[in-house]
C-alpha positions, 0 to 999 in steps of 0.5 A: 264607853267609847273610846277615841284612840290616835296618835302619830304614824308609828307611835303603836295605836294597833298594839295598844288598841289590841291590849284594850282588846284583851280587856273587853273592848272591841276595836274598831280601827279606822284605817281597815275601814278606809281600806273597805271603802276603797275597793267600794265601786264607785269609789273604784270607777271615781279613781280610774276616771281620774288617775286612769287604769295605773292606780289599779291593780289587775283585779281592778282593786286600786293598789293602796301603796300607787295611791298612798304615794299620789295622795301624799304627794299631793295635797289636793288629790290627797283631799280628793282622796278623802272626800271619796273615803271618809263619808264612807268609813264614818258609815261603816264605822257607825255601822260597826259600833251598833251594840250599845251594850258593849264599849269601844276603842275607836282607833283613828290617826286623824282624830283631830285633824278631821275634826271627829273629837266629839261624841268619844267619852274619851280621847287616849292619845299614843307617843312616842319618841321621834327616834322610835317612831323612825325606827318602826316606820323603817321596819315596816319598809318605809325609806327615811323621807317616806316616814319623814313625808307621813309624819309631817302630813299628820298634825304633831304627837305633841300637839295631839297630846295636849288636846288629848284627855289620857296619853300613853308612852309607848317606847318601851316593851309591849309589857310596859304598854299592856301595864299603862292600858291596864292602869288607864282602863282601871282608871276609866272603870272606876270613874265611869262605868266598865266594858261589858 
């Protein structure tokens, strides 16, 4: 089985990606992937020839939080951004979901809008409040209008929701999140086939 899991910034796909774990699936998170890609050479050099040695750090590894604020500052070089990683992170992801003897939980925050619906068993979407998600966006060090500018470049929770197949409310504990995975991979068992 092959899972599609997403959701808004900060709505907890980790924490429910990792309770699938706990249950037999193996993860595969998208944005670890996007990360590999970006320190790949030719995506390196394509960076610097545009954006110049500023968006490198020392070691000649681009410097994710310089290129996080000029591409979600900015639409086209956001696209520009994503035309060099994407191509690269389908690869590895495809890469990294080889054994098809085991089943999957792909988590990816831009399922939809990157249009990657298709080929899932399933899509599992993770909400939560508007109020939780500020709070945990502010822990990780973000300032209200930087949490403000990544949820408003990403499609609505709500929206995500309804096109979802299963959605699960993480606002509460991670007990209560842990119980509703359970409860959804029973359901998912019992209908179609388990993890091995």
């Amino acid at each position: 089985m092959v899972i599609g899991l997403t959701g808004g910034i900060g709505c907890g796909k980790s924490a429910a990606a990792a309770c699938f774990v706990e249950l037999g699936y193996v993860h595969v998170d998208a944005d670890a992937l996007a990360h590999q890609a970006l320190r790949r050479p030719e995506v390196v050099e394509a960076l610097k020839a545009r954006w110049g040695e500023a968006c490198l750090a020392p070691d000649g590894t681009p410097l994710r939080s310089w290129v996080a604020e000029k591409a979600f500052g900015d639409r086209a070089e956001l696209e520009f951004l994503e035309s060099l990683v994407h191509p690269i992170v389908a690869e590895l992801r495809g890469a990294a979901m080889s054994d098809e003897s085991k089943s999957y939980i792909v988590e990816i925050p831009l399922l939809f809008e990157k249009g990657l619906a298709a080929g899932f068993d399933c899509i599992v979407c993770v909400a939560c409040s508007d109020s939780v998600r500020m709070r945990r966006l502010q822990d990780r060090g973000l300032s209200a209008a930087e949490s403000e500018r990544r949820i408003k470049s990403q499609m609505p929770v709500g929206q995500k929701v309804k096109l979802s197949d299963y959605v699960i409310w993480n606002d509460c504990d991670r007990t209560f999140l842990r119980g509703q995975v359970e409860r959804l991979v029973g359901e998912l068992c019992a209908g179609r086939g388990m993890p091995s």
